[in-house]
C-alpha positions as CSV (number, residue, x, y, z in Angstrom):
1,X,23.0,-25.8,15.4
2,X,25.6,-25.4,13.2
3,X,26.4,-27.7,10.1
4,X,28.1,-31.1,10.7
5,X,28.5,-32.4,7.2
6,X,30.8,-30.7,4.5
7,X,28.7,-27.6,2.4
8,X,31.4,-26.8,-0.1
9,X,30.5,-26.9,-3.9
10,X,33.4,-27.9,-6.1
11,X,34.5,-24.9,-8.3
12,X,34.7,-26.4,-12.3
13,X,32.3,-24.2,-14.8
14,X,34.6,-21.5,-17.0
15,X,32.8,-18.6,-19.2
16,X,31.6,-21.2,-21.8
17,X,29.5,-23.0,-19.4
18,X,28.3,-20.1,-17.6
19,X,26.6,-19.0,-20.9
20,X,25.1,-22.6,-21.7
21,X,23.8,-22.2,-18.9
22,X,22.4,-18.6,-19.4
23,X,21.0,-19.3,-23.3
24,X,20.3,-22.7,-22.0
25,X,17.9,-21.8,-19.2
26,X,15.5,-20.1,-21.0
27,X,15.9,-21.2,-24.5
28,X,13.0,-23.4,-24.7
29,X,10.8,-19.8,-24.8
30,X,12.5,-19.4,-28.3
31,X,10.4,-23.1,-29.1
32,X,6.9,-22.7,-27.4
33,X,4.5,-20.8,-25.1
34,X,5.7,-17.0,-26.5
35,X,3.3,-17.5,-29.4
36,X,0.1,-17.5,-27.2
37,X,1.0,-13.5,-26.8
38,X,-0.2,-13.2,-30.3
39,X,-3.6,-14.4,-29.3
40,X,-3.8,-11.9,-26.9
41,X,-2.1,-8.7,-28.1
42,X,-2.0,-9.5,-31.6
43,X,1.8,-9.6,-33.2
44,X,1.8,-5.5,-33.2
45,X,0.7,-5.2,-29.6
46,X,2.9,-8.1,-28.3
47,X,5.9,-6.6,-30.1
48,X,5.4,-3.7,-27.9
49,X,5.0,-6.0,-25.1
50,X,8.3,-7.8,-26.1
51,X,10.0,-4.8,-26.4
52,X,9.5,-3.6,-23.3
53,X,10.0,-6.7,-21.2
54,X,13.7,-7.2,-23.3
55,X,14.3,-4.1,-22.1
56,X,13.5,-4.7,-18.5
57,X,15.7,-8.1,-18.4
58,X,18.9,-5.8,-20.0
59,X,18.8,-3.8,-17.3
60,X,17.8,-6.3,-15.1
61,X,20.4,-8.5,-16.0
62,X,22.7,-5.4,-16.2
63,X,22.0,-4.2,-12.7
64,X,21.9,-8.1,-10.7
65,X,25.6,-8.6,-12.2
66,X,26.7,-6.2,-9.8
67,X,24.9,-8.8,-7.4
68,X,26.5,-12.3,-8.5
69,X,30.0,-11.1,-8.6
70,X,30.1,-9.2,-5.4
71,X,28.3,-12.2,-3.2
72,X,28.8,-15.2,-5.5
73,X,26.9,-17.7,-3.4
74,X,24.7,-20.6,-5.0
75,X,21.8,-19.0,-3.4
76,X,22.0,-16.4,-5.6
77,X,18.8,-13.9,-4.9
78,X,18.2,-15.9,-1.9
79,X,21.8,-14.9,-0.7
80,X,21.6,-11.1,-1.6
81,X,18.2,-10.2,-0.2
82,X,19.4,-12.1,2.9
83,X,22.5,-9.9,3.2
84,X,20.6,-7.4,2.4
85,X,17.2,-7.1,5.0
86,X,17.8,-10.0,7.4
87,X,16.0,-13.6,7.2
88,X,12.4,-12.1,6.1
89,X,13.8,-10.7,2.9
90,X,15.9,-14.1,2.6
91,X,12.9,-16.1,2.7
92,X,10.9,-13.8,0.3
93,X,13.0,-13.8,-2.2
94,X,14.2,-17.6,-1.6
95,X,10.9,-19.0,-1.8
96,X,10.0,-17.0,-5.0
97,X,13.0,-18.3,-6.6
98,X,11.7,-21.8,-5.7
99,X,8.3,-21.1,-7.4
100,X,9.7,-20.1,-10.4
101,X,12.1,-23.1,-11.1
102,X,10.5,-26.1,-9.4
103,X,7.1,-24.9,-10.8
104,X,8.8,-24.2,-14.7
105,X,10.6,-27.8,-15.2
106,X,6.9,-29.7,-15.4
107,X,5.9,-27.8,-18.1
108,X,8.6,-28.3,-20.2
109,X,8.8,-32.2,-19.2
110,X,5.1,-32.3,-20.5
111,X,6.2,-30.1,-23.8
112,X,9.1,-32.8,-24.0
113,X,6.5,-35.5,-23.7
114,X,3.8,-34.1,-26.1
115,X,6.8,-33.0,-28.9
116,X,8.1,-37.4,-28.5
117,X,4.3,-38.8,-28.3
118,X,4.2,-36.7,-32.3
119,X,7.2,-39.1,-32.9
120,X,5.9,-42.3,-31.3
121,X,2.0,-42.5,-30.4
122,X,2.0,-45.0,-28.4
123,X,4.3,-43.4,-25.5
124,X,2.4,-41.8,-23.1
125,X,3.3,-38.2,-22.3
126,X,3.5,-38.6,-18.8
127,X,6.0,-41.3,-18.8
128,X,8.0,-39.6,-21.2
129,X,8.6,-36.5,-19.1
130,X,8.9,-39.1,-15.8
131,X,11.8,-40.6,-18.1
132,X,13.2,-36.9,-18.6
133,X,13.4,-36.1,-15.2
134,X,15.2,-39.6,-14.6
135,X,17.4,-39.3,-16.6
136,X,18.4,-35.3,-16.3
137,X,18.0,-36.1,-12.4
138,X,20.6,-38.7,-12.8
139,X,22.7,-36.4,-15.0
140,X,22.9,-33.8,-12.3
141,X,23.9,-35.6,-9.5
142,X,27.1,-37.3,-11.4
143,X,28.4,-34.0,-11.5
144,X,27.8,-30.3,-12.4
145,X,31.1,-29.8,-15.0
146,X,29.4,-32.8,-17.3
147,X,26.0,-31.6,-16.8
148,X,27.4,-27.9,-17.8
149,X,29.1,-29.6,-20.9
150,X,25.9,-31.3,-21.8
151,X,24.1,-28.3,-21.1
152,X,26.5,-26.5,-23.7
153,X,26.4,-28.7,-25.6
154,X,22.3,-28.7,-26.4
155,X,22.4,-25.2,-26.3
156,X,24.7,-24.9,-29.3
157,X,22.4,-27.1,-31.3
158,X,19.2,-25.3,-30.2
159,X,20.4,-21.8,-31.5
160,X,21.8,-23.2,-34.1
161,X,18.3,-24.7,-35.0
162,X,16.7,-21.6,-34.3
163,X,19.0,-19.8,-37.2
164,X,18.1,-22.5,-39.5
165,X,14.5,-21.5,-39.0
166,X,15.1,-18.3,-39.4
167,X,17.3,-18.7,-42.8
168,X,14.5,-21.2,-44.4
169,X,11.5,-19.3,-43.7
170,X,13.3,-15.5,-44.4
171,X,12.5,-15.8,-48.0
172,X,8.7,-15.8,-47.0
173,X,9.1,-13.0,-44.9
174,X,6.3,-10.3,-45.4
175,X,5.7,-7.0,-43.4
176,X,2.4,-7.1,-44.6
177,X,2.1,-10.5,-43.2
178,X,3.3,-9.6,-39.6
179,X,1.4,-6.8,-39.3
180,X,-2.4,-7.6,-40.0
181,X,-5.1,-7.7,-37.5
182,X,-1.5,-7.0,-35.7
183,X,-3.3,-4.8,-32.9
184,X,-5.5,-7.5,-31.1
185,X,-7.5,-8.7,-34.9
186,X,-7.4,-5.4,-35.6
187,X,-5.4,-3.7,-38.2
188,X,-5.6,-0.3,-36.8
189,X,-4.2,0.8,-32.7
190,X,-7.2,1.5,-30.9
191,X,-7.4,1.7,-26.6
192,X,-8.6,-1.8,-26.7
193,X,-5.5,-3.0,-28.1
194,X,-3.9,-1.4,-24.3
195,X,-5.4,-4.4,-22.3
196,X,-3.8,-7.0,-25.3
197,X,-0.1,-5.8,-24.9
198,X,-0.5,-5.9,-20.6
199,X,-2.4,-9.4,-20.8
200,X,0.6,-10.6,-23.1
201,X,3.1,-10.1,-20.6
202,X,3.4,-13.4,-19.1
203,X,4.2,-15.2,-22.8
204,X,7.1,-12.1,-23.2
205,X,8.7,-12.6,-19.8
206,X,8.7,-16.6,-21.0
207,X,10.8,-15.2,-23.7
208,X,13.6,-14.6,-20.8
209,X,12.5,-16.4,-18.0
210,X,14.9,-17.9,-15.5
211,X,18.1,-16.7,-17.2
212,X,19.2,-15.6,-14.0
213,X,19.8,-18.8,-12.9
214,X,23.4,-18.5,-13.2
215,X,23.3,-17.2,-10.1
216,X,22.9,-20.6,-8.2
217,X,26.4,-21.9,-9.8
218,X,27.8,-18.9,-9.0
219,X,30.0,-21.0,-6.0
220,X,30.6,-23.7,-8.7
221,X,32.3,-20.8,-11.4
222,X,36.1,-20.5,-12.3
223,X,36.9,-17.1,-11.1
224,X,33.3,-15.8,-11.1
225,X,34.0,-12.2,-11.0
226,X,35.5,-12.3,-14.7
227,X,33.4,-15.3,-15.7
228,X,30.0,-14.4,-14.7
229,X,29.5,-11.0,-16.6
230,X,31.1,-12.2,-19.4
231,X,28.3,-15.1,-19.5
232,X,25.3,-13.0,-18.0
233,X,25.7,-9.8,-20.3
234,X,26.6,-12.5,-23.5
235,X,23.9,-14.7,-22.7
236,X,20.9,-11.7,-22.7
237,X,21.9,-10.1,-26.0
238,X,22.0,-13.7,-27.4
239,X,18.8,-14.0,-26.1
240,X,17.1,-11.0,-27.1
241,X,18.4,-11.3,-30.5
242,X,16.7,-15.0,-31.1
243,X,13.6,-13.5,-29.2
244,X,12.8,-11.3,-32.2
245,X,14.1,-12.9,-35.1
246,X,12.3,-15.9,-34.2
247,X,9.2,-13.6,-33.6
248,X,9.2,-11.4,-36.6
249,X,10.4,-14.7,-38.9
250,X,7.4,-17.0,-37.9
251,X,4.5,-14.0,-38.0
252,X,5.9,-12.6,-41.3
253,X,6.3,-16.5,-42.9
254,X,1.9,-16.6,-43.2
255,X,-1.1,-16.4,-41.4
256,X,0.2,-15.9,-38.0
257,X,-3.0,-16.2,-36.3
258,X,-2.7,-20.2,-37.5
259,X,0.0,-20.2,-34.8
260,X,-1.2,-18.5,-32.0
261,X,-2.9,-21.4,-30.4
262,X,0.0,-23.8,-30.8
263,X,2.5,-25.6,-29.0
264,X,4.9,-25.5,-32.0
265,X,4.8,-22.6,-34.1
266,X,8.1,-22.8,-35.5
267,X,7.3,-26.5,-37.1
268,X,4.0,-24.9,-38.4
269,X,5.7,-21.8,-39.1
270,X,8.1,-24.3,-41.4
271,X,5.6,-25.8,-42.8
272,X,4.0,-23.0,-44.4
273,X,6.9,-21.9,-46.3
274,X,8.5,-25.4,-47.5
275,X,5.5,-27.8,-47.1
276,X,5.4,-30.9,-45.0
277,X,7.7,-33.1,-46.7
278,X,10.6,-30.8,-46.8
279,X,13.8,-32.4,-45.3
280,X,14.2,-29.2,-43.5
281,X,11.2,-29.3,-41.4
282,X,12.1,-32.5,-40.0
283,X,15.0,-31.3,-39.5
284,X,12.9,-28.8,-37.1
285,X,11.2,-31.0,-35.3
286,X,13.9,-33.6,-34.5
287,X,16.4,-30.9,-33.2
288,X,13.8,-28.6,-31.9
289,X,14.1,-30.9,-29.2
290,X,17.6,-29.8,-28.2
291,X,16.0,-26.1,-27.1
292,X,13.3,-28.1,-24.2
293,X,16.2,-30.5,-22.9
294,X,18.7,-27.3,-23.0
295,X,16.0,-25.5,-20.8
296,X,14.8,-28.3,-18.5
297,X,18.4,-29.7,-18.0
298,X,19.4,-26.2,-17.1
299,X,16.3,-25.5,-14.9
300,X,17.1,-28.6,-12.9
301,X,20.5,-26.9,-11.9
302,X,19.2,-24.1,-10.8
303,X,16.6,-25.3,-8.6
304,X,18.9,-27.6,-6.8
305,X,21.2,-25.4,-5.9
306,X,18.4,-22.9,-4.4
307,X,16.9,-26.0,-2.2
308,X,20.7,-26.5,-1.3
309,X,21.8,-22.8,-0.5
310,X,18.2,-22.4,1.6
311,X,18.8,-25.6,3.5
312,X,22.3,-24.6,4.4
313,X,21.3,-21.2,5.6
314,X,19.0,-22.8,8.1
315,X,15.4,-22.2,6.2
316,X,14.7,-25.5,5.0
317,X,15.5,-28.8,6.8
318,X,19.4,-30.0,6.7
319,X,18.7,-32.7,5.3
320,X,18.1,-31.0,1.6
321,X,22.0,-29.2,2.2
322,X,23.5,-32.9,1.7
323,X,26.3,-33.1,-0.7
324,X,26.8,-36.5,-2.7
325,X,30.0,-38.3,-0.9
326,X,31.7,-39.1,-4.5
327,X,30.4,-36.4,-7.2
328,X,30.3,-33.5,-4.4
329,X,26.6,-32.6,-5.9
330,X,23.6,-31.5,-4.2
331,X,21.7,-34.8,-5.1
332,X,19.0,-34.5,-2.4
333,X,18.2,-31.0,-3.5
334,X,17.8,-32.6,-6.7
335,X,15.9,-35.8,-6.5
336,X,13.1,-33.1,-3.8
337,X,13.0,-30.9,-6.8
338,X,11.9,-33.4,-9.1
339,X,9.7,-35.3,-6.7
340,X,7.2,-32.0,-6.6
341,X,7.5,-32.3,-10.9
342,X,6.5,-35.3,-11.1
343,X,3.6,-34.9,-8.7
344,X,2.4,-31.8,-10.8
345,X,2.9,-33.7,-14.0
346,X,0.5,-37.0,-12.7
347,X,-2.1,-34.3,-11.2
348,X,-2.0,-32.2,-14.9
349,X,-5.4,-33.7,-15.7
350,X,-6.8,-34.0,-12.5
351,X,-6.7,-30.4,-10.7
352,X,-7.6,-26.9,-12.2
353,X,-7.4,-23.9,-10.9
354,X,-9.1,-21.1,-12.3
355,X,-10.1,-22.9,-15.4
356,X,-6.6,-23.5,-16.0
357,X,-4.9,-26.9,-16.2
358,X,-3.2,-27.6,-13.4
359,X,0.4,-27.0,-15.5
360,X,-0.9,-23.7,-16.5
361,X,-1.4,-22.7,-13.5
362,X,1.7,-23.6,-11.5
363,X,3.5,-21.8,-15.2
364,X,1.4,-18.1,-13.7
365,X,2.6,-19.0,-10.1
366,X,6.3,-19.6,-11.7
367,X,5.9,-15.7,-13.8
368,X,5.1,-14.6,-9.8
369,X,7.9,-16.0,-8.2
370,X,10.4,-14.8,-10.9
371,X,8.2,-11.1,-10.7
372,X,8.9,-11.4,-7.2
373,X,12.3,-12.0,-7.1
374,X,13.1,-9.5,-9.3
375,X,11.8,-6.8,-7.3
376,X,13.4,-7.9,-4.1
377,X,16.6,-8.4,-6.4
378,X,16.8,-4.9,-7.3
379,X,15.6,-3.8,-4.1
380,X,18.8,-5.4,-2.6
381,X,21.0,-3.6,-4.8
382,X,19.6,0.0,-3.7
383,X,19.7,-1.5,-0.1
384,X,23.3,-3.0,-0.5
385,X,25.0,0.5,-2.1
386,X,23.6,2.1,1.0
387,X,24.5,-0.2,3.9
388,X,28.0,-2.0,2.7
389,X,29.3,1.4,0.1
390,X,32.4,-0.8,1.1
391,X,31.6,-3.9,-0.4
392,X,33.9,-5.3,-3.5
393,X,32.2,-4.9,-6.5
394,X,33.9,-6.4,-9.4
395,X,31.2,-5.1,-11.9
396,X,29.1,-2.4,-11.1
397,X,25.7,-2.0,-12.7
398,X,26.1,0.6,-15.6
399,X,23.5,4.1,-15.6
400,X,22.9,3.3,-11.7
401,X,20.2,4.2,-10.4
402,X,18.5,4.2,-13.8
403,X,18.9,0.9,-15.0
404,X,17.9,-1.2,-11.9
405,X,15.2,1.7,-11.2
406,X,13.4,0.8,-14.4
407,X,13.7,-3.1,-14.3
408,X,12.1,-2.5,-10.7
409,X,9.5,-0.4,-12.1
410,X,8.9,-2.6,-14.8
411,X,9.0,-5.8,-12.6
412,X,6.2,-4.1,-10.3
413,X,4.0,-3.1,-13.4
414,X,4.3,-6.8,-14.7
415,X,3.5,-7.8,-11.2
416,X,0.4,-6.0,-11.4
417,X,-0.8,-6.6,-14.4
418,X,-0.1,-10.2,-14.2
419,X,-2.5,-10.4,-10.8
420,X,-5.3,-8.0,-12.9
421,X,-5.2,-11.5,-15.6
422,X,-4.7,-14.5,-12.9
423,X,-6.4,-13.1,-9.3
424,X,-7.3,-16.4,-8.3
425,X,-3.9,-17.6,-9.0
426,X,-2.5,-15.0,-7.2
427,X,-4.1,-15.6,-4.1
428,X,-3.3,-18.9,-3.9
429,X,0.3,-18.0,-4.6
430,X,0.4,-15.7,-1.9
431,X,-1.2,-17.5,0.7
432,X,1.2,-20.2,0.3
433,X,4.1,-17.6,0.1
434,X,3.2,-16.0,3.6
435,X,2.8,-19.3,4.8
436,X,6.4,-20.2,4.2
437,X,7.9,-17.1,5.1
438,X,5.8,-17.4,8.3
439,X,6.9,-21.0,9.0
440,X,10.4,-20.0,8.9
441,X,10.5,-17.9,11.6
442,X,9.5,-20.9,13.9
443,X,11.3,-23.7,11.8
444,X,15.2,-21.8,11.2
445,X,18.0,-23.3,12.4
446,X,21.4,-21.1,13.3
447,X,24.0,-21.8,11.2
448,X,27.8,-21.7,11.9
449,X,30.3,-20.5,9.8
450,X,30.1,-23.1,7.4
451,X,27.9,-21.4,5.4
452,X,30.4,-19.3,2.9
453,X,30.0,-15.2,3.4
């Protein structure tokens, strides 16, 4: 049955944008959630563990270029691993990118509620991250180029308050600091300390996660085969950069094992340098903010246009494909998105899986979706130079077939090690995975040519 209602996004994000959205998307990392590595590799071991994983997402990010700019469709993976091996590889990689940013936004909206309930005691969490997805719901549907600007324009702030941090606590900066009991408690490298820096890997990949959402506005990009390198290639350095200055900063400000248990580390990190009435630290925590909206905001945008791109290409009901008549939005994709959120958010207390909250969980299950998509990412690359040599690449990915051979190599190690960690989690993610690659074999529609090629 082909499409009867108008598919076409509206084409209004330039280079600037394209890298809020990049930093955006995954800045929150920079805030929270990275520190928890240090509990488990120690801040020697999880440096290597850093290390490594930066590495993978630069070539990574290197190689799937070379993807976005020859088929820049909002579906983004979803799109290339369809071109690439038919509507099983489409759903694979389609559905992974669904775990990893419907399943990452709750989280955040909790982090969003937990950092405002500090502020004001009486607001419940919950409520508050029901209001942010309301409101950045709302945001998203009046139309991508002001949620882009907003996007921008939080992202500016949040790195900006990430250098502040780094300026105010560099004069407490210590080697000896960072490194002690850096290998797991333990000041000295010994084979335990091997099983630290694998376990870590999920809080390093949080570090990056989801920066290739830019992807999904791919379709919505000024001139995207100029615009989107610029912003992907821009957007990783900036982001490895922050990654370890905010690392090496907050472990070599103090005790760093105080911090790596917390939510916050950077407002603790703070506080041990200039005290808790220092102007400065407020400063933190107020504008600290700016890095979970810049994240969740961004998230949002990527998840609806996935919903959108996989209902228009027949795997999920038509229904999600609708446009808004006036700000030419995907507001259905949107509003489904969030309605899945909010259900996790109201169940946090009431399911666990594996000893695990239930927001802890669905955070593993969103590390395996993005694991996954990266494989069959770079797996479409090697498939795609073989089948179409002919295709136009605007950018092609630099030290082929080395670079996208070693972020597949990494991505399948992290894969592993991450199921070794989190097996029950795993099997629930793959059950459910098979299950919806299954179901689309019975449930796809054929599409006409309203889908773009």
């Amino acid at each position: 049955m082909s499409q009867t209602h108008d598919v076409t996004l509206k084409k209004t994000l330039n280079t600037f944008h394209l890298w809020g959205i990049a930093v955006g998307l995954v800045i929150s990392g920079e805030y929270f959630g990275w520190s928890y590595g240090w509990a488990t590799a120690g801040t020697l071991g999880f440096l290597v563990t850093t290390t490594v994983i930066a590495a993978m997402y630069v070539a990574f990010i290197f190689s799937f270029t070379e993807l976005t700019t020859a088929i820049p469709q909002a579906g983004g993976p979803f799109a290339y691993s369809l071109r690439a091996f038919g509507p099983t590889g489409g759903a694979i990689a389609g559905f992974a990118t669904l775990f990893e940013f419907v399943f990452a936004p709750p989280a955040i909206a909790l982090a969003i509620g937990a950092y405002l309930n500090v502020q004001f005691p009486s607001l419940d969490p919950k409520i508050a991250a029901l209001g942010a997805y309301i409101v950045f719901i709302a945001l998203n549907i009046v139309g991508v180029q002001i949620a882009a600007t907003f996007e921008l324009f939080v992202t500016i702030l949040a790195v900006g308050e990430l250098l502040v941090f780094m300026g105010v606590v560099s004069p407490a900066f210590s080697v000896a600091n960072f490194a002690a009991g850096g290998w797991s408690g333990q000041d000295h490298f010994s084979v335990a300390a091997i099983g630290g820096i694998f376990a870590a890997i999920p809080f390093a990949i949080w570090f990056f996660l989801a920066i290739e959402g830019v992807a999904m506005a791919a379709e919505e990009a000024k001139n995207p085969k100029r615009t989107i390198p610029i912003a992907y290639i821009t957007g990783v350095l900036t982001l490895v950069a922050l990654a370890f200055g905010v690392m090496l900063f907050a472990g070599g400000s103090g005790d760093w094992k105080a911090l790596s248990n917390l939510n916050d580390p950077l407002p603790q990190a703070m506080k041990l340098v200039v005290g808790t009435s220092s102007g400065w630290l407020h400063m933190l925590v107020w504008l600290g903010l700016f890095g979970l909206v810049a994240s969740f905001h961004g998230i949002i945008m990527g998840y609806a246009r996935q919903i959108f791109a996989m209902s228009r290409a027949g795997f999920l009901p038509e229904f999600f494909s609708r446009l808004h008549p006036r700000f030419r939005t995907p507001h259905v994709a949107t509003i489904a998105g969030g309605v899945i959120g909010v259900a996790a958010i109201f169940s946090d207390n009431l399911v666990s899986i594996a000893g695990q909250s239930l927001t802890a969980s669905i955070v593993t299950m969103s590390v395996f979706g993005a694991l996954t998509m990266y494989i069959m990412s770079m797996l479409s690359l090697f498939k795609l130079r073989r089948a179409e040599p002919g295709l136009d690449r605007p950018f092609r990915a630099p030290l082929y077939p080395i670079a996208p051979a070693f972020a597949l190599g990494m991505a399948t190690i992290a894969f592993a090690a991450v199921i070794y960690f989190n097996v029950q989690i795993f099997a629930i993610y793959a059950v459910t995975m098979t299950g919806f690659v299954l179901l689309t074999r019975f449930t796809r529609r054929k599409i006409g040519p309203a889908v773009p090629a």
